[in-house]
C-alpha positions as CSV (number, residue, x, y, z in Angstrom):
1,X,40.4,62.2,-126.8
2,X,43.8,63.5,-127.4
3,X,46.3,65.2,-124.7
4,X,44.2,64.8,-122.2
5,X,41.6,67.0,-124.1
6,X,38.0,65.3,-124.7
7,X,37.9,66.8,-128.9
8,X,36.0,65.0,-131.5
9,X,39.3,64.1,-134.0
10,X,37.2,61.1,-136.1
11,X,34.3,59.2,-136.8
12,X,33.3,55.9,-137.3
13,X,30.3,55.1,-139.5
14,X,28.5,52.1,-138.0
15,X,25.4,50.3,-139.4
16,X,22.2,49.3,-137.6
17,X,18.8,47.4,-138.9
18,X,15.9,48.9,-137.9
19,X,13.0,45.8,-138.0
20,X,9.3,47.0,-138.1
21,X,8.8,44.3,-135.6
22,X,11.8,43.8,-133.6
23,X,13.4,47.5,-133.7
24,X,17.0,48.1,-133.0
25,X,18.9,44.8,-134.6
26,X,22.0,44.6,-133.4
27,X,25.0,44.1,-135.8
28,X,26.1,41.3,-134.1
29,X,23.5,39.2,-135.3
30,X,22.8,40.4,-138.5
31,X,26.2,40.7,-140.0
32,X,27.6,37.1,-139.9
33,X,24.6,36.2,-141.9
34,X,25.2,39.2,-144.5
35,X,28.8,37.3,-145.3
36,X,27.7,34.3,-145.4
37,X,25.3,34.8,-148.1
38,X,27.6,37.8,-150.0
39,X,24.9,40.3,-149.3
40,X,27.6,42.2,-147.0
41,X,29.0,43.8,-150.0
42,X,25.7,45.0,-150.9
43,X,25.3,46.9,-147.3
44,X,28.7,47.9,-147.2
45,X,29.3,49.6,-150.6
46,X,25.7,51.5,-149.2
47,X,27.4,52.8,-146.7
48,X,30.7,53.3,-148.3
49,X,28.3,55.9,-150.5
50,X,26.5,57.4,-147.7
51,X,29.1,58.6,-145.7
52,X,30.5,60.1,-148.8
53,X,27.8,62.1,-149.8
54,X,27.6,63.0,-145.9
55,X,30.8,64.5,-145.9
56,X,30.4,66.4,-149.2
57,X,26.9,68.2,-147.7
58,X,29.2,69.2,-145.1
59,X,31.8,70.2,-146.6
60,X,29.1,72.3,-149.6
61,X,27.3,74.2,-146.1
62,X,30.7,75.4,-145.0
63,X,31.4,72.6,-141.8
64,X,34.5,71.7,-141.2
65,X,34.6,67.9,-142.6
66,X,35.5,65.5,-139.5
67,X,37.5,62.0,-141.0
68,X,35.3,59.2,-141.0
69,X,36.0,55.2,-140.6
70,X,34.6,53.1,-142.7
71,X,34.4,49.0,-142.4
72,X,35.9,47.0,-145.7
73,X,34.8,43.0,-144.7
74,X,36.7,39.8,-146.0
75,X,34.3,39.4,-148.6
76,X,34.7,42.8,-150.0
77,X,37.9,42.2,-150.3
78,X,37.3,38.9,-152.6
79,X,34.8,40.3,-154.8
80,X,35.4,43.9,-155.3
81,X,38.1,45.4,-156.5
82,X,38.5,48.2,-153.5
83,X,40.7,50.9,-154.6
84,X,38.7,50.8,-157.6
85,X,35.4,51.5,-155.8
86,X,36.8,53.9,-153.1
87,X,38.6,56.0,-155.6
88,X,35.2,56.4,-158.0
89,X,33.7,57.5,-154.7
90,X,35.8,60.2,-153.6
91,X,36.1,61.4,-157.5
92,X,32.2,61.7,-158.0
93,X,31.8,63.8,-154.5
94,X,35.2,66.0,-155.4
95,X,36.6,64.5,-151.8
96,X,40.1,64.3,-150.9
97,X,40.8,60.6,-149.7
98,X,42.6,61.5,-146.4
99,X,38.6,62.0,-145.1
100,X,37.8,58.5,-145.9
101,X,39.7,56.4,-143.6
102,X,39.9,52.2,-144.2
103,X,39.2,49.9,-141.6
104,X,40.4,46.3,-142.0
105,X,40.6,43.8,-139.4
106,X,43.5,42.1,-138.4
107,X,42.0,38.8,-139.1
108,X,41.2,39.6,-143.0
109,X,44.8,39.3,-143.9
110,X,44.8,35.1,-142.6
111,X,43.5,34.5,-146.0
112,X,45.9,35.8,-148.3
113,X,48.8,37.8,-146.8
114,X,50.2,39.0,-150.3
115,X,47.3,40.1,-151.9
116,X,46.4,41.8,-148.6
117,X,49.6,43.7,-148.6
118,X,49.2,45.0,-152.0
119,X,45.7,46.4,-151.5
120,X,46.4,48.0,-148.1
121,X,49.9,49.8,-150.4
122,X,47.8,51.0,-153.2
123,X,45.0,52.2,-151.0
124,X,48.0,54.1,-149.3
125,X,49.4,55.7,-152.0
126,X,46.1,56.3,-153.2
127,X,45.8,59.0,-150.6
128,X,43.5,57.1,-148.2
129,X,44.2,56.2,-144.4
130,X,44.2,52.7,-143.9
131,X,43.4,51.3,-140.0
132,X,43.8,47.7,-138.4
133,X,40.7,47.4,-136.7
134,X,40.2,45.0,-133.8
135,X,43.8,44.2,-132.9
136,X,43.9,41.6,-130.5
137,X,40.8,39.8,-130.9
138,X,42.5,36.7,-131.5
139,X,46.0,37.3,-130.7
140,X,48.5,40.1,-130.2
141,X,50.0,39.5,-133.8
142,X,53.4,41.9,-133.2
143,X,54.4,40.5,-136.8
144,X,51.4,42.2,-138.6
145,X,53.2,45.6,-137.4
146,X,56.7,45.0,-139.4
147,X,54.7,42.9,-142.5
148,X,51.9,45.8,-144.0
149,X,52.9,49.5,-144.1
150,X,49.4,50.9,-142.1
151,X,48.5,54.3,-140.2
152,X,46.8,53.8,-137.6
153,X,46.0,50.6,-135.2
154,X,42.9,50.2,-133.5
155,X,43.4,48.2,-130.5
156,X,40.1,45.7,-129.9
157,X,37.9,46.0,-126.3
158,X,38.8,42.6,-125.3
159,X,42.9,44.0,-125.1
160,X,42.0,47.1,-122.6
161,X,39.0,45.5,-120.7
162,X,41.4,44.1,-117.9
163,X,43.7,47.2,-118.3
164,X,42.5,48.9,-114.3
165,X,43.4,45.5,-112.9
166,X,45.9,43.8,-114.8
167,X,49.6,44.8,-114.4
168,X,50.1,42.5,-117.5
169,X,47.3,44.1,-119.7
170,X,49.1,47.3,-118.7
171,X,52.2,46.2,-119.9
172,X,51.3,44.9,-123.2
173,X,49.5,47.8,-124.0
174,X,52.6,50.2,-123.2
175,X,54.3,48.2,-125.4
176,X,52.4,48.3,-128.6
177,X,51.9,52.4,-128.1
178,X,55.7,52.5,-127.6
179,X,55.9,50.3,-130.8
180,X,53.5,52.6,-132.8
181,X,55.1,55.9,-131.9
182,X,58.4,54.5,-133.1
183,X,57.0,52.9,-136.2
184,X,54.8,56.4,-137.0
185,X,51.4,54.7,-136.3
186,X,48.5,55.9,-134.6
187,X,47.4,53.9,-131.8
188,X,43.7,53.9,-130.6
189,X,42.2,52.3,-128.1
190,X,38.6,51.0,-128.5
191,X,35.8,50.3,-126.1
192,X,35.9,52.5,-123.4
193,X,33.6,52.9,-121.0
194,X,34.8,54.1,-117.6
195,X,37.1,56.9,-116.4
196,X,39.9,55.0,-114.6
197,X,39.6,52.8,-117.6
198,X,40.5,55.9,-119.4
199,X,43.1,57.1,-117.0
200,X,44.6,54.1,-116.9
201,X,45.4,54.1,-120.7
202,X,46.6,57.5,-120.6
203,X,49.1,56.6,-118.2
204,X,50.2,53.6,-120.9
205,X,50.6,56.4,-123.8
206,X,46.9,55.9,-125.2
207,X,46.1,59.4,-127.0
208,X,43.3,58.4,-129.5
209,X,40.2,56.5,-127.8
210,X,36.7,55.8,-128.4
211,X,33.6,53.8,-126.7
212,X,30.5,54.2,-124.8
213,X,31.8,57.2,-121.9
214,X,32.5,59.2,-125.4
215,X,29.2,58.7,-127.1
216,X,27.2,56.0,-127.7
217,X,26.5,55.1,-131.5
218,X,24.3,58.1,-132.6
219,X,22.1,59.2,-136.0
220,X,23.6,61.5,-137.9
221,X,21.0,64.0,-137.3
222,X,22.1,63.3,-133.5
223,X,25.6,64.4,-134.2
C-alpha cells in the first residue's frame, strides 16, 4: 500500500513445512528448533536460492520482477559468510541485487554490534537493500536508527496492534515515520489486519504496509 493506493511494491518470501501427518506446520514452532540445532542455515540458504531462481524465470518470460524480502537468522550470520553467499547468488542468475532485499532483525545485532555494522555496510554497497525486521519486538531501540546505515525499517505487529485505541501507540509511531523520512528510510508497518487499523496508520505517515487484510501468505503459483 502506498498513497493511499492498494499496489503490490514487494514481497516477502516466507517458509512453511508441510507434514504428511500434521499438514501446515507453522514457523513458529519449527524454527526455534532449526537454530538451535544449525539446521536454519540449511533451510535458509534453500530459500535464499529459490527465490532467486523465481525471480530470474520471471524476469526470462518477460514479467516485470517485483523486490523480494528475504530472512538472514543470527546463526547465518555466525557461520556463513553473507555477502559472500548473496553475491554468488545474484551472479549465477544474472540478477541485479536491488531485487533481493535483506531482512535482519533488530535483535541480531545484541550479539556483536561491530561485526553487525560491517556486514549490513558491505551488503549496502554491494547493491543489496538491507531491512530491520521486527522493530519493536523487544523495545523501541531509537539508537539502532543513528548506529547502522539501513533502508528500510519494518515496524513489528506487537508496535501497531494498539495503534486504533492508543493515543500513545499513535504517537510513537508518528514519531519513528517522521524519524525515517528525515533520515531517508523506508518505514513499513507490519501486521495488518483491519481497515481502521490501516487508516489509522495512514494518518501517522505509514505508506508501506503488509499483513493479513493484504493477503495472506500464498504459493507462488497463488500469486
Amino acid at each position: 500500500m502506498r498513497h493511499g493506493v492498494r499496489k503490490i511494491v514487494g514481497l516477502e518470501a516466507l517458509v512453511r513445512w508441510i507434514h504428511p501427518e500434521k499438514g501446515v506446520v507453522s514457523p513458529g514452532e519449527f524454527i526455534p528448533l532449526l537454530e538451535r540445532n544449525g539446521f536454519i542455515s540449511n533451510v535458509d540458504r534453500y530459500i535464499w536460492e529459490k527465490v532467486c531462481s523465481l525471480l530470474s524465470s520471471w524476469i526470462r518470460r518477460g514479467h516485470k520482477a517485483i523486490p523480494i524480502s528475504v530472512n538472514v537468522s543470527r546463526v547465518d550470520i555466525y557461520t556463513l559468510d553473507i555477502v559472500e553467499v548473496f553475491e554468488g547468488l545474484v551472479e549465477k542468475y544474472s540478477l541485479p541485487p536491488k531485487l533481493l532485499e535483506i531482512e535482519i532483525t533488530e535483535t541480531v545485532r545484541s550479539g556483536n554490534d561491530i561485526d553487525i555494522c560491517v556486514l549490513i555496510e558491505s551488503l549496502r554497497e554491494a547493491g543489496f537493500i538491507v531491512t530491520i525486521d521486527d522493530f519493536g519486538t523487544e523495545y523501541a531501540n531509537l539508537a539502532l536508527l543513528s548506529a547502522v546505515e539501513f533502508d528500510v525499517l519494518k515496524l513489528d505487529k506487537s508496535m501497531v496492534d494498539d495503534v486504533v485505541s492508543n493515543p500513545k501507540a499513535q504517537a510513537i509511531v508518528s514519531s519513528i515515520v517522521d524519524m525515517g523520512q528525515k533520515m531517508g528510510i523506508q518505514i513499513v508497518a507490519e501486521g495488518i489486519e483491519t481497515e481502521e487499523q490501516l487508516e489509522v496508520l495512514r494518518t501517522c505517515g505509514v505508506e508501506l504496509a503488509q499483513g493479513f487484510l493484504f493477503s495472506k501468505p500464498i504459493s507462488v503459483d497463488e500469486y
